[in-house]
mmCIF file of the N, C-alpha and C atoms, coordinates in Angstrom:
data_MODEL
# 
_entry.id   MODEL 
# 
loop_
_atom_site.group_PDB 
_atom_site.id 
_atom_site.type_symbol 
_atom_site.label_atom_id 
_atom_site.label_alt_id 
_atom_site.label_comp_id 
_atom_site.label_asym_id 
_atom_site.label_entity_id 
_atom_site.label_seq_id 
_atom_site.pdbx_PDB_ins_code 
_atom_site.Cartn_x 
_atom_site.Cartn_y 
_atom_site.Cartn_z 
_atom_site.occupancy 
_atom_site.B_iso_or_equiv 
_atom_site.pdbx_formal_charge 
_atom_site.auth_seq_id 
_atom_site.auth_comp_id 
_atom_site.auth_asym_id 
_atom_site.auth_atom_id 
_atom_site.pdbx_PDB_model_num 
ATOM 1   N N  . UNK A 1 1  ? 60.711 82.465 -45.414 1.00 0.00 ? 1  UNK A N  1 
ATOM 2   C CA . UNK A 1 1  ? 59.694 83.256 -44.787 1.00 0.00 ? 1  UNK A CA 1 
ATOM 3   C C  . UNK A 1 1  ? 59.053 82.475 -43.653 1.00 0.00 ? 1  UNK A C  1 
ATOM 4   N N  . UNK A 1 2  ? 58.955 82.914 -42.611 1.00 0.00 ? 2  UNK A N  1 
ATOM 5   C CA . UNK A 1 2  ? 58.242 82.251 -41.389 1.00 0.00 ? 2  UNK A CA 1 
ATOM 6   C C  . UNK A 1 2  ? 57.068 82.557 -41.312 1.00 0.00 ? 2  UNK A C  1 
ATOM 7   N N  . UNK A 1 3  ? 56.137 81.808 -40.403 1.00 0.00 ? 3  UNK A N  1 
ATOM 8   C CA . UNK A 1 3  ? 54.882 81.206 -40.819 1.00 0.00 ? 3  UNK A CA 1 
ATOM 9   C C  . UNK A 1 3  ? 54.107 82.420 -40.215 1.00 0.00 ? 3  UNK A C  1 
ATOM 10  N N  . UNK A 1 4  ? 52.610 83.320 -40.395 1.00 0.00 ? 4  UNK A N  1 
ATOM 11  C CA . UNK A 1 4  ? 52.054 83.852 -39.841 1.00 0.00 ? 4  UNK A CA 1 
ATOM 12  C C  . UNK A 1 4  ? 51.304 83.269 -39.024 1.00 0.00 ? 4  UNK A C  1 
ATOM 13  N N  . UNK A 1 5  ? 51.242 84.113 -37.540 1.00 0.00 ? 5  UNK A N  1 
ATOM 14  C CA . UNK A 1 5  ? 50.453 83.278 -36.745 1.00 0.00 ? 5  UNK A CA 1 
ATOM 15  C C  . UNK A 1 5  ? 48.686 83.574 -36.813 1.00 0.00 ? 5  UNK A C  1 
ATOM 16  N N  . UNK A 1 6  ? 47.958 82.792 -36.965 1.00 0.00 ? 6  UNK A N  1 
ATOM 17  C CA . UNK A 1 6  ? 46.640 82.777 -36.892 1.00 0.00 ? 6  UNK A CA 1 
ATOM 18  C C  . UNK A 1 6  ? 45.931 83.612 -36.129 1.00 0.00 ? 6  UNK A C  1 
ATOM 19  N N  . UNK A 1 7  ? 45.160 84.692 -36.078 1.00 0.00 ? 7  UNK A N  1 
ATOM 20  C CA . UNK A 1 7  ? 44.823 85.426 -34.957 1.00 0.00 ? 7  UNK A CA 1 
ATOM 21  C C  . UNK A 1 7  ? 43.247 85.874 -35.229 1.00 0.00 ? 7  UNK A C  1 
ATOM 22  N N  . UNK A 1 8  ? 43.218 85.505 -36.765 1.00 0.00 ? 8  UNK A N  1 
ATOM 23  C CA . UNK A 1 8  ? 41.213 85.851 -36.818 1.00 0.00 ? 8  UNK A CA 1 
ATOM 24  C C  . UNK A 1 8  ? 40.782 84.338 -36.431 1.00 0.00 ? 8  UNK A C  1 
ATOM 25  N N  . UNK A 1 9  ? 39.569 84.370 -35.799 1.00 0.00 ? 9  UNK A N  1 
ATOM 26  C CA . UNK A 1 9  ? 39.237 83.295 -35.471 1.00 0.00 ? 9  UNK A CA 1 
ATOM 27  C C  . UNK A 1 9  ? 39.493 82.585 -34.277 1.00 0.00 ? 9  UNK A C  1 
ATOM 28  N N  . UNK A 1 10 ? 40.540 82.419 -33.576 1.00 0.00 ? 10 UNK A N  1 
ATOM 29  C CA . UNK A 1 10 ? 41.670 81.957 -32.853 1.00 0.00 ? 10 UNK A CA 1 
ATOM 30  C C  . UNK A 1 10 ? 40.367 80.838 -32.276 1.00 0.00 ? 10 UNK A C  1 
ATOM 31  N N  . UNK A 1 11 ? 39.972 81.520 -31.519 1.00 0.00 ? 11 UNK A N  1 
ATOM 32  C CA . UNK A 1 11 ? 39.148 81.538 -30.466 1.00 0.00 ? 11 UNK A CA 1 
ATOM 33  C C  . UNK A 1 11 ? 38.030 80.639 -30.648 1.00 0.00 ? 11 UNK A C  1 
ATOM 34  N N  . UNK A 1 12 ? 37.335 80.635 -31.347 1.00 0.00 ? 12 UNK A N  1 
ATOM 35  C CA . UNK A 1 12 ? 36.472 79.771 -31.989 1.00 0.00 ? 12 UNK A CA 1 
ATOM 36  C C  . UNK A 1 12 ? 37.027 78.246 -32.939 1.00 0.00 ? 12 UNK A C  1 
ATOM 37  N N  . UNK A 1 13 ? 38.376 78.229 -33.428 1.00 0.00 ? 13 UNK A N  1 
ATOM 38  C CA . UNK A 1 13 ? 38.670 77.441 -33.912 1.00 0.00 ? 13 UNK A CA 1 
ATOM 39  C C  . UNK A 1 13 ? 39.030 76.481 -32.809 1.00 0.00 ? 13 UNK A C  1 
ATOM 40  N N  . UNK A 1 14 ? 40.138 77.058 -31.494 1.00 0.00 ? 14 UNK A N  1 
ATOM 41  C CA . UNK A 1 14 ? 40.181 76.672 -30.768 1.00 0.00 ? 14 UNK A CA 1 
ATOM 42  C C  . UNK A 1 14 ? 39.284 75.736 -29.750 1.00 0.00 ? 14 UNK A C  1 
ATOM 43  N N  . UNK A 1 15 ? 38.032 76.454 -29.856 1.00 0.00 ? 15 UNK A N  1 
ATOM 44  C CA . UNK A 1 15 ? 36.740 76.325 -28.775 1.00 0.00 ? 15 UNK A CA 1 
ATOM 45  C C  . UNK A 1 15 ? 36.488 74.672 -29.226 1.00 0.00 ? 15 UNK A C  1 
ATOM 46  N N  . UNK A 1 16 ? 36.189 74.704 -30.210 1.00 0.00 ? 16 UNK A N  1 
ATOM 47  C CA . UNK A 1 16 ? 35.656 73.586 -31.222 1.00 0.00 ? 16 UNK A CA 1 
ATOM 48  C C  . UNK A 1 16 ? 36.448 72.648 -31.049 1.00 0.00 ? 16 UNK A C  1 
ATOM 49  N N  . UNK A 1 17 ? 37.889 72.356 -31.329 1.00 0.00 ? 17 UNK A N  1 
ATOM 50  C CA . UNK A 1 17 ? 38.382 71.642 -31.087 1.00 0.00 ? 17 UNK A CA 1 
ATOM 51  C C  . UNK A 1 17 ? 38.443 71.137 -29.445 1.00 0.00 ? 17 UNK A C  1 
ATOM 52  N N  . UNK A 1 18 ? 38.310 72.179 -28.561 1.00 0.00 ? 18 UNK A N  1 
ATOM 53  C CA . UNK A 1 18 ? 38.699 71.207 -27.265 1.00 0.00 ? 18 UNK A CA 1 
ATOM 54  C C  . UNK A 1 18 ? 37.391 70.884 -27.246 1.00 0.00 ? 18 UNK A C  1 
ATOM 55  N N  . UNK A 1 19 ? 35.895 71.588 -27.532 1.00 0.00 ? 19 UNK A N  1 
ATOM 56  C CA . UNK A 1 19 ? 35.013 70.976 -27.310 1.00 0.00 ? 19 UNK A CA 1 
ATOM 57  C C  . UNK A 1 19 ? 34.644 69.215 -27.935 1.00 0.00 ? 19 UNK A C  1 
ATOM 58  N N  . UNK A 1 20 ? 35.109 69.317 -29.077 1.00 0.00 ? 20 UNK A N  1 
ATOM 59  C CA . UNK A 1 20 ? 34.994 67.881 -29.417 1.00 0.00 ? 20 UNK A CA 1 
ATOM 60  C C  . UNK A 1 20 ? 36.455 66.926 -28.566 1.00 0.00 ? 20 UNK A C  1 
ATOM 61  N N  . UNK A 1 21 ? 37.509 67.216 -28.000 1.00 0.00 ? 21 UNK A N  1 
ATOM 62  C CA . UNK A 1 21 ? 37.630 66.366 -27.079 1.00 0.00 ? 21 UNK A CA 1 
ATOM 63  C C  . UNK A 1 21 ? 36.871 66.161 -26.064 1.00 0.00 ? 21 UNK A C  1 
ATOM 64  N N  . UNK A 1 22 ? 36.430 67.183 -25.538 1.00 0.00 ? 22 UNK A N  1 
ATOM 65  C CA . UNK A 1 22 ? 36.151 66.934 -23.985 1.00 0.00 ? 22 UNK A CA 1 
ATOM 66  C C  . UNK A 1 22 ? 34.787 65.981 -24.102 1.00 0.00 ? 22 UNK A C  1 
ATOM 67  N N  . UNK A 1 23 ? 33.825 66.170 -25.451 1.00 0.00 ? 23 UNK A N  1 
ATOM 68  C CA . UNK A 1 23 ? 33.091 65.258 -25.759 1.00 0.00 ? 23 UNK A CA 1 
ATOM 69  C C  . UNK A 1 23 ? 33.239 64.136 -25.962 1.00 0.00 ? 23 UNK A C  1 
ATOM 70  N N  . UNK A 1 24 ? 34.437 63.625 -26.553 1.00 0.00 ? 24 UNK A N  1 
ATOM 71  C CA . UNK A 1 24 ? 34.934 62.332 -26.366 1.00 0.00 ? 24 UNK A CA 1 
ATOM 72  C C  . UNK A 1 24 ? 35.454 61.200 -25.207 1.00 0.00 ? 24 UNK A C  1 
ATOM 73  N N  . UNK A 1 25 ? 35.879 62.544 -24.983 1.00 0.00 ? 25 UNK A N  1 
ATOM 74  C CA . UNK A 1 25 ? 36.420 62.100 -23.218 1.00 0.00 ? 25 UNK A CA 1 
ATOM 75  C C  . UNK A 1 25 ? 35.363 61.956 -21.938 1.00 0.00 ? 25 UNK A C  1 
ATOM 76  N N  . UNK A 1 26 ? 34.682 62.310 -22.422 1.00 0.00 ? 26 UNK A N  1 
ATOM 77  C CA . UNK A 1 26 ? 33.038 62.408 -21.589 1.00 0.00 ? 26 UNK A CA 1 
ATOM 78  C C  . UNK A 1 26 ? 32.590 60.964 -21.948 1.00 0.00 ? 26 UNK A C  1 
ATOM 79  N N  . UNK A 1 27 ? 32.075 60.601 -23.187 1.00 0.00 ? 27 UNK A N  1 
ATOM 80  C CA . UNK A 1 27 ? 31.868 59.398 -23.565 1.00 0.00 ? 27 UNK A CA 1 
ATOM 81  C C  . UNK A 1 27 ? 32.849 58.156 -22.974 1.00 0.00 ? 27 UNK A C  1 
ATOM 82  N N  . UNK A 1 28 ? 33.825 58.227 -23.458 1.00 0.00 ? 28 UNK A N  1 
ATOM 83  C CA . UNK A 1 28 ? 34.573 57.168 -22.963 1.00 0.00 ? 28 UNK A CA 1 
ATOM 84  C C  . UNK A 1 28 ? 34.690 56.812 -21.862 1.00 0.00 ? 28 UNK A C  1 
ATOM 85  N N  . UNK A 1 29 ? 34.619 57.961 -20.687 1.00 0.00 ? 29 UNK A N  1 
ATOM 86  C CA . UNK A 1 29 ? 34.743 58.153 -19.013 1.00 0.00 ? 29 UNK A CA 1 
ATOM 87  C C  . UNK A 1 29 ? 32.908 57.465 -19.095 1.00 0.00 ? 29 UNK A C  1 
ATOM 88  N N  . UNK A 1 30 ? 32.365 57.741 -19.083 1.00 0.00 ? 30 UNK A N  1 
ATOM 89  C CA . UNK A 1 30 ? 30.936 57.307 -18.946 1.00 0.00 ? 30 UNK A CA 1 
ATOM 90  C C  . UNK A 1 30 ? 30.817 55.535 -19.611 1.00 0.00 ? 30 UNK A C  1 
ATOM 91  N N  . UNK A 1 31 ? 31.235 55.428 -20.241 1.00 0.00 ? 31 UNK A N  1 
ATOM 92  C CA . UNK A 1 31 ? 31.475 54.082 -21.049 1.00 0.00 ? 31 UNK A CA 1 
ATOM 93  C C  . UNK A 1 31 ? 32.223 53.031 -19.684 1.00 0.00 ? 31 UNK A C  1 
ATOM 94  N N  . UNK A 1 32 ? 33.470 53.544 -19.326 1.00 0.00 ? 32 UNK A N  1 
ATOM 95  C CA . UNK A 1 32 ? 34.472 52.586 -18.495 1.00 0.00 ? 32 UNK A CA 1 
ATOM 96  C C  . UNK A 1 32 ? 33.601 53.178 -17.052 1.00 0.00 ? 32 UNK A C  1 
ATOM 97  N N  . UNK A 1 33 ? 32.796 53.981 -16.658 1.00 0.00 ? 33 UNK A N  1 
ATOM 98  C CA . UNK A 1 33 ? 31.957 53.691 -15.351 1.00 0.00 ? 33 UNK A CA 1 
ATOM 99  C C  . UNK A 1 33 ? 30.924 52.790 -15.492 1.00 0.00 ? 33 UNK A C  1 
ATOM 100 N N  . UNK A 1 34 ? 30.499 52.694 -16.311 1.00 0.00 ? 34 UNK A N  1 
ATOM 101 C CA . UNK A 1 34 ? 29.089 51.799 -16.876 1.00 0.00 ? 34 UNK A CA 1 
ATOM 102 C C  . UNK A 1 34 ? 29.630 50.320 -16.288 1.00 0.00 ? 34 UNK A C  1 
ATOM 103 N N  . UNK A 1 35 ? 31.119 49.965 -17.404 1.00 0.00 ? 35 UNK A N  1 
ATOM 104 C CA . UNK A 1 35 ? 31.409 48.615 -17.763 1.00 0.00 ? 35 UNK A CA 1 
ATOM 105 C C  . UNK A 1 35 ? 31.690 48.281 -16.175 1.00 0.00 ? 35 UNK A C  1 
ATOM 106 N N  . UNK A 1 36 ? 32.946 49.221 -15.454 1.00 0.00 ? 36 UNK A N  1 
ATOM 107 C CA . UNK A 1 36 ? 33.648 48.701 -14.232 1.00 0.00 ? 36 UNK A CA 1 
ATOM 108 C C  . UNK A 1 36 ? 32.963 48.559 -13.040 1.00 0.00 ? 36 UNK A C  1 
ATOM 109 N N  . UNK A 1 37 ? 31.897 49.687 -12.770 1.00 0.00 ? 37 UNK A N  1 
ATOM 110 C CA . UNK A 1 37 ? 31.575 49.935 -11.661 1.00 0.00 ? 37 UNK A CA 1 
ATOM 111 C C  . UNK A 1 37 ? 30.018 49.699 -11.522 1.00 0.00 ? 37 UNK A C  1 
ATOM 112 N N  . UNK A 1 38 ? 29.202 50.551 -12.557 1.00 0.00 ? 38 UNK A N  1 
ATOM 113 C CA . UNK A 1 38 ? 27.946 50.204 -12.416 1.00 0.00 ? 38 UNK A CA 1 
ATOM 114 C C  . UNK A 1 38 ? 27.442 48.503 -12.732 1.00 0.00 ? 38 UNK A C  1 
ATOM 115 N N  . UNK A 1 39 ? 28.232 47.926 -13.886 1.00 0.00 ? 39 UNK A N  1 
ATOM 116 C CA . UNK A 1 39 ? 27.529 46.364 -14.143 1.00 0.00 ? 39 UNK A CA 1 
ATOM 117 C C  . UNK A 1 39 ? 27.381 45.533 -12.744 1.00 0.00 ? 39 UNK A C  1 
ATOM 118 N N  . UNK A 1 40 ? 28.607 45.886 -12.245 1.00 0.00 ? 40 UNK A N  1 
ATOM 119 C CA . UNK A 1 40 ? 29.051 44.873 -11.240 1.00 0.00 ? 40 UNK A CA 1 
ATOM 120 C C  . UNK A 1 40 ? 28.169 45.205 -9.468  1.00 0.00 ? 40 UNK A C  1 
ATOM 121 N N  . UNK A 1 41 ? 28.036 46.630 -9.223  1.00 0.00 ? 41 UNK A N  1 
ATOM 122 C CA . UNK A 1 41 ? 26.980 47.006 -8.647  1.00 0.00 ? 41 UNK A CA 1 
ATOM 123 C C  . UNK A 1 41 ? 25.695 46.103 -8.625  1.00 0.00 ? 41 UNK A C  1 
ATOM 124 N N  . UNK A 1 42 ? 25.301 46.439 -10.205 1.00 0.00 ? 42 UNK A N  1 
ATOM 125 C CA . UNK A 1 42 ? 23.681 45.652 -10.300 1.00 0.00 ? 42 UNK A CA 1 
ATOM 126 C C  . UNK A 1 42 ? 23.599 44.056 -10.061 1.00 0.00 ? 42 UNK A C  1 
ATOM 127 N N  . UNK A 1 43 ? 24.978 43.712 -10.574 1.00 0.00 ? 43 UNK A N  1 
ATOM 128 C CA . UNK A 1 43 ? 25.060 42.258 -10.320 1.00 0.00 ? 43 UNK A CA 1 
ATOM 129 C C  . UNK A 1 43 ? 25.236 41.532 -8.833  1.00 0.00 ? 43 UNK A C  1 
ATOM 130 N N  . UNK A 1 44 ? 25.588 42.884 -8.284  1.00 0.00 ? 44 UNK A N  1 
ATOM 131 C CA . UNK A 1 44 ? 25.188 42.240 -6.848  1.00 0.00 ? 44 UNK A CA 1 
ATOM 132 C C  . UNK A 1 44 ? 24.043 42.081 -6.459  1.00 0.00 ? 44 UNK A C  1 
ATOM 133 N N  . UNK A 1 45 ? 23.482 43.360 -6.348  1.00 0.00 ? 45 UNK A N  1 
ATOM 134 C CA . UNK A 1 45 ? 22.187 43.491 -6.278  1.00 0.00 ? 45 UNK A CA 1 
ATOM 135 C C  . UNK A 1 45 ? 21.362 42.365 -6.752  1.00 0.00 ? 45 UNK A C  1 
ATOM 136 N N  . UNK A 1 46 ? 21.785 42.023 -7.799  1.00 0.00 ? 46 UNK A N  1 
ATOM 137 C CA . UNK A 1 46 ? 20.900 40.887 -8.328  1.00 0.00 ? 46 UNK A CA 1 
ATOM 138 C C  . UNK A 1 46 ? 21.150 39.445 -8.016  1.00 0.00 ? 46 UNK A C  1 
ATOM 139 N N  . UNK A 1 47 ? 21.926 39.566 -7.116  1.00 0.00 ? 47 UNK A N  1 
ATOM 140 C CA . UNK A 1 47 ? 22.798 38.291 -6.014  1.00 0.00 ? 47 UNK A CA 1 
ATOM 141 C C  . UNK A 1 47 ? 21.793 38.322 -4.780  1.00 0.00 ? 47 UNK A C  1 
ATOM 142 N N  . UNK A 1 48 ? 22.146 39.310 -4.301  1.00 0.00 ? 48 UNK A N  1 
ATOM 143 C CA . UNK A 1 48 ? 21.507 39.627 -2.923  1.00 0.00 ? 48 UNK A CA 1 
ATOM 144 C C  . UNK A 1 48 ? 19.955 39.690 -2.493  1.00 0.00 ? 48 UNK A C  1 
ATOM 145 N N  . UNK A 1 49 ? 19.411 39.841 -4.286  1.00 0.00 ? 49 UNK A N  1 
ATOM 146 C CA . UNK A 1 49 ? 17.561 39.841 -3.675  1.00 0.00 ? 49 UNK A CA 1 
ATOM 147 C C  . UNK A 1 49 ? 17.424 38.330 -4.271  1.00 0.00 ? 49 UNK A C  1 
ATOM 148 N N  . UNK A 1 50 ? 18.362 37.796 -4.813  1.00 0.00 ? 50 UNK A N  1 
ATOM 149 C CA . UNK A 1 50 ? 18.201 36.563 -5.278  1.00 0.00 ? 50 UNK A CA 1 
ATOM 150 C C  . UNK A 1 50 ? 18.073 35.311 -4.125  1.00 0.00 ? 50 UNK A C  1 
ATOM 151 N N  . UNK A 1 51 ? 19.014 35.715 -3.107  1.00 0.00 ? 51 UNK A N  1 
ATOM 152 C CA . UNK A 1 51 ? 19.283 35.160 -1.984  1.00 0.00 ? 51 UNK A CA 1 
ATOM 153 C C  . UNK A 1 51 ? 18.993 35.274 -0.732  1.00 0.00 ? 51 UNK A C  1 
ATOM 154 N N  . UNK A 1 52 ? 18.006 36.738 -0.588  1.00 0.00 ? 52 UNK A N  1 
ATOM 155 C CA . UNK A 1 52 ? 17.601 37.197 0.357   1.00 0.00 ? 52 UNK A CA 1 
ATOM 156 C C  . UNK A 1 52 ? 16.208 36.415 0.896   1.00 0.00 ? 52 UNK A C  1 
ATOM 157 N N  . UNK A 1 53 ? 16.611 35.804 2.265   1.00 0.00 ? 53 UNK A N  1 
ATOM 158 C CA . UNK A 1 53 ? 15.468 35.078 3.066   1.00 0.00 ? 53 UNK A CA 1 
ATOM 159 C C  . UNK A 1 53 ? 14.783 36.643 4.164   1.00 0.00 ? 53 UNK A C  1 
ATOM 160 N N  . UNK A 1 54 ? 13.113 36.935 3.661   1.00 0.00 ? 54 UNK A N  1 
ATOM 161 C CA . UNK A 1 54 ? 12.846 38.373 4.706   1.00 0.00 ? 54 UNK A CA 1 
ATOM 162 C C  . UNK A 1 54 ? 12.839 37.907 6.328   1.00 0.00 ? 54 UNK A C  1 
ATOM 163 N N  . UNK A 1 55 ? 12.039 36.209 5.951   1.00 0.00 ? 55 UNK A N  1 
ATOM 164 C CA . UNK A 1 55 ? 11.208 35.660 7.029   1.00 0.00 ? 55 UNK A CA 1 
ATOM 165 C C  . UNK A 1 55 ? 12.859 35.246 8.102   1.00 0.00 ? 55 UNK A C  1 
ATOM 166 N N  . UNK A 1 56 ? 13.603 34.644 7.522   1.00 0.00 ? 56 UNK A N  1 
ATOM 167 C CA . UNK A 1 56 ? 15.008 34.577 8.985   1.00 0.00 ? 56 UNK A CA 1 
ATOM 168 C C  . UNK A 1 56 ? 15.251 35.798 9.058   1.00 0.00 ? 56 UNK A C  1 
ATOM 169 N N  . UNK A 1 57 ? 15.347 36.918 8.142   1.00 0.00 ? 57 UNK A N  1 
ATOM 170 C CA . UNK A 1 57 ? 16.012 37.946 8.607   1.00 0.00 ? 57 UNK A CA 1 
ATOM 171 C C  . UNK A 1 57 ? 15.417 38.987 9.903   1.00 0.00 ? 57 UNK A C  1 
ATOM 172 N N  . UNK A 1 58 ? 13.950 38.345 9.450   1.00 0.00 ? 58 UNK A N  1 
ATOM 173 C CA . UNK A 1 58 ? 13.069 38.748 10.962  1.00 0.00 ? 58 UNK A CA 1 
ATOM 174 C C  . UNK A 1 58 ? 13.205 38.210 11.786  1.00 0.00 ? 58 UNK A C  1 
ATOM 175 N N  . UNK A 1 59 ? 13.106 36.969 12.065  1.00 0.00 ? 59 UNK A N  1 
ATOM 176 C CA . UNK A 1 59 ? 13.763 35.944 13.278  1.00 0.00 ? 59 UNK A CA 1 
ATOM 177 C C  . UNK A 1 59 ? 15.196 36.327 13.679  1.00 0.00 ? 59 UNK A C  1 
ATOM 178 N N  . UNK A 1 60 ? 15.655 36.643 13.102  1.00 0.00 ? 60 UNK A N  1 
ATOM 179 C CA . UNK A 1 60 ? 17.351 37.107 13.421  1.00 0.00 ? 60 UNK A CA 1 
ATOM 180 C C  . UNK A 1 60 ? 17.096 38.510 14.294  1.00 0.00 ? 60 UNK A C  1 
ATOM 181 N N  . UNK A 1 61 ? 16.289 39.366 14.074  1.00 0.00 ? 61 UNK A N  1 
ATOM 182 C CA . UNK A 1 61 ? 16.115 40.757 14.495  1.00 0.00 ? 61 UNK A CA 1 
ATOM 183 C C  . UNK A 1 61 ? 15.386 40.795 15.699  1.00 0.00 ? 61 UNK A C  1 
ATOM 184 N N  . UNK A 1 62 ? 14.401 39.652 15.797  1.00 0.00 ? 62 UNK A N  1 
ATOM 185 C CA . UNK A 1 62 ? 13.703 39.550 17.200  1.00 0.00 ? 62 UNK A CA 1 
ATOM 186 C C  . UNK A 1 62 ? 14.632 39.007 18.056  1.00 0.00 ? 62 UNK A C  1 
ATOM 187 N N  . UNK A 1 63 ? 15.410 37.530 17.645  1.00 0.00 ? 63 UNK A N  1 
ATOM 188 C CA . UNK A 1 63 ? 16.374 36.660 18.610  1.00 0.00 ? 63 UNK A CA 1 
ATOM 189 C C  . UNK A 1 63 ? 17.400 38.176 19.240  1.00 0.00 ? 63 UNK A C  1 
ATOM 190 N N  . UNK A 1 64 ? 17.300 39.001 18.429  1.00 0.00 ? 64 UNK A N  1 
ATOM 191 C CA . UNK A 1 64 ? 18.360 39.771 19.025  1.00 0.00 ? 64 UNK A CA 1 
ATOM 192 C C  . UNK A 1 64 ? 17.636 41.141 19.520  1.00 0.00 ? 64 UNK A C  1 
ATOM 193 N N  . UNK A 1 65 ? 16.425 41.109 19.581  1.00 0.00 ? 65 UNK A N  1 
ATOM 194 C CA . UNK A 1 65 ? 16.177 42.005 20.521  1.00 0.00 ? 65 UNK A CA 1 
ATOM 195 C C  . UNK A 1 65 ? 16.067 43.641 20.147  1.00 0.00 ? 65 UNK A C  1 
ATOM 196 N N  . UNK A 1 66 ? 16.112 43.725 18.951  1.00 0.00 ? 66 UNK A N  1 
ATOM 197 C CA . UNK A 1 66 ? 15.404 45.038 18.352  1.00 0.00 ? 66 UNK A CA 1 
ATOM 198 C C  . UNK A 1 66 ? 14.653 45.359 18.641  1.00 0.00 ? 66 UNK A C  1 
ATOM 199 N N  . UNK A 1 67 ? 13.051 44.611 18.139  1.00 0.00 ? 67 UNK A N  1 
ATOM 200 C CA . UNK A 1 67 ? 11.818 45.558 18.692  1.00 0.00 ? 67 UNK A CA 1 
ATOM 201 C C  . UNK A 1 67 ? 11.639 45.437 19.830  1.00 0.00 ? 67 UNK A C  1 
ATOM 202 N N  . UNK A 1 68 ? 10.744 46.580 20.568  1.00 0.00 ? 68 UNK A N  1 
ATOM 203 C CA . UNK A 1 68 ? 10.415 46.620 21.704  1.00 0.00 ? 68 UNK A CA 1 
ATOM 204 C C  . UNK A 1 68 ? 9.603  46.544 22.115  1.00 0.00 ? 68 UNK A C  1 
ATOM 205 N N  . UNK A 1 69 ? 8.394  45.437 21.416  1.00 0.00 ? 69 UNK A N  1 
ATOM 206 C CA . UNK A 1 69 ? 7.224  44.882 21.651  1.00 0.00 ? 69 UNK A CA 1 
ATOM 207 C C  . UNK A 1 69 ? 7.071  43.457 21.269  1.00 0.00 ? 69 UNK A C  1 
ATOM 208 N N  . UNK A 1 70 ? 8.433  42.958 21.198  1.00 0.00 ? 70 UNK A N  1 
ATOM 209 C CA . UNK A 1 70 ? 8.474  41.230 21.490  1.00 0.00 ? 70 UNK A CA 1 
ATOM 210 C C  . UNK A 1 70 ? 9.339  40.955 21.594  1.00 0.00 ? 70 UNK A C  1 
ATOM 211 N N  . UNK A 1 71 ? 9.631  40.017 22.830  1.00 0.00 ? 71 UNK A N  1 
ATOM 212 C CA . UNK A 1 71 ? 10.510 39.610 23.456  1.00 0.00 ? 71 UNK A CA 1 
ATOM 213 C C  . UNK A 1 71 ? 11.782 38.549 22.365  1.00 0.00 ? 71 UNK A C  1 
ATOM 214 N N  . UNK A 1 72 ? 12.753 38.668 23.300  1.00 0.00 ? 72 UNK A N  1 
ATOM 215 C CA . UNK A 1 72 ? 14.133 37.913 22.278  1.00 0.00 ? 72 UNK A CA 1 
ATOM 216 C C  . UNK A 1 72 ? 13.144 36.404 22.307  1.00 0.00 ? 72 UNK A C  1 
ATOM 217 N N  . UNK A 1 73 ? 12.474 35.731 23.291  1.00 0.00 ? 73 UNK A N  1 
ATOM 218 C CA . UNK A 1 73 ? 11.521 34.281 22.527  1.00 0.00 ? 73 UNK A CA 1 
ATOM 219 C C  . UNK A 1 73 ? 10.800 34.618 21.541  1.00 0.00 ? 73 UNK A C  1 
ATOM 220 N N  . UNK A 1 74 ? 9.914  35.612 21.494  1.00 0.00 ? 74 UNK A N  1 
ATOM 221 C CA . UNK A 1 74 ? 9.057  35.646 20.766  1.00 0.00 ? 74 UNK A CA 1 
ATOM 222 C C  . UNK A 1 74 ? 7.734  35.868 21.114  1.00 0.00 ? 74 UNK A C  1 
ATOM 223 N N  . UNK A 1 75 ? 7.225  35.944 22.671  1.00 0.00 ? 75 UNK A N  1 
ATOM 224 C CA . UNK A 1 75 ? 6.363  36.228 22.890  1.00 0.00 ? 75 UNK A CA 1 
ATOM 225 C C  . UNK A 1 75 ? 5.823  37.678 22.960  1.00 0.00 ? 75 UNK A C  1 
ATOM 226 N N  . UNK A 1 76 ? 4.536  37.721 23.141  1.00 0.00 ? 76 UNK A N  1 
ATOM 227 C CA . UNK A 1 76 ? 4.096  38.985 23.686  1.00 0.00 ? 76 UNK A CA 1 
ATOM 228 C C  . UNK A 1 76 ? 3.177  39.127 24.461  1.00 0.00 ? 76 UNK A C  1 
ATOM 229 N N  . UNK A 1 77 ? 3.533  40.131 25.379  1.00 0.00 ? 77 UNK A N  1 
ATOM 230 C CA . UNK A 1 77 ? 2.421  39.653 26.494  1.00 0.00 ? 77 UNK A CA 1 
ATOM 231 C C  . UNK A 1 77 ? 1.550  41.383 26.899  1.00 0.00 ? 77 UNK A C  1 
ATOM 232 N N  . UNK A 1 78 ? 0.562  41.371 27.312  1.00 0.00 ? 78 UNK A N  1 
ATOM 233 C CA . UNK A 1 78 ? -0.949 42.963 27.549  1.00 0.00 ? 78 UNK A CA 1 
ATOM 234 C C  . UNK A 1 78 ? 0.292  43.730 27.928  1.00 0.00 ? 78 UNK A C  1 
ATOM 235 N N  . UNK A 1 79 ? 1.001  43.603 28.791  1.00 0.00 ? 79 UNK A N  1 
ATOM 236 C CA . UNK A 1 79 ? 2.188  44.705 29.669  1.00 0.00 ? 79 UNK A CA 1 
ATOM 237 C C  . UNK A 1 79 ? 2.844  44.857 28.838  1.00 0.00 ? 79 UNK A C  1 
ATOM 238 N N  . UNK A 1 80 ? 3.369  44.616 27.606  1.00 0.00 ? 80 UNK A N  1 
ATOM 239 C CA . UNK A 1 80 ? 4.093  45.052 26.761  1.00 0.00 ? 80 UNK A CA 1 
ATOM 240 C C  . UNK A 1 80 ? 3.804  46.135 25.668  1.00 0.00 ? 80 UNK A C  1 
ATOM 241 N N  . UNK A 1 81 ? 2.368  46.212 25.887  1.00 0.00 ? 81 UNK A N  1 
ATOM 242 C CA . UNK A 1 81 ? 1.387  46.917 24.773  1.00 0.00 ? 81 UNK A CA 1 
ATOM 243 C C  . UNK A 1 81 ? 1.302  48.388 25.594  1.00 0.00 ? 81 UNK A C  1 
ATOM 244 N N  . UNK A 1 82 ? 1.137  48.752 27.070  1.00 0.00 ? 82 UNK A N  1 
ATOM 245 C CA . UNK A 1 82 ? 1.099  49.794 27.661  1.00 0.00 ? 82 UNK A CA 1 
ATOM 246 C C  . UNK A 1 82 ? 1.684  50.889 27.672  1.00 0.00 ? 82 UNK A C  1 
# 
């Protein structure tokens, strides 16, 4: 005798089951972004304010002439304020 196929329910038995994969698979995907991508992110971050000088990085921005109310020396002079 061959097997009857399942047809009360189907739908709901079904549901359940992919829902608890896709829950798993959610976890685990969230788990290996954490470990690969986000740790290593913060650990820069935590490099970079570790090492970060503000006071050259301002001297670097004037020598080169960004703002436009002090000169690449460093001075400032009344005609510049107008």
């Amino acid at each position: 005798m061959s097997a009857v196929p399942q047809l009360r329910n189907l739908l709901r038995t079904k549901v359940k089951k992919d829902l608890g994969i896709g829950i798993v698979l959610a976890i685990v995907a969230t788990a290996v972004y954490k470990v690969t991508i986000n740790d290593v992110r913060i650990k820069k971050y935590e490099e970079f304010h570790r090492t970060y000088d503000a006071k050259a990085h301002y001297q670097r921005m004037i020598k080169a002439g960004v703002f436009q109310s002090i000169r690449p020396d460093g001075s400032v002079t009344a005609e510049d304020w107008k």
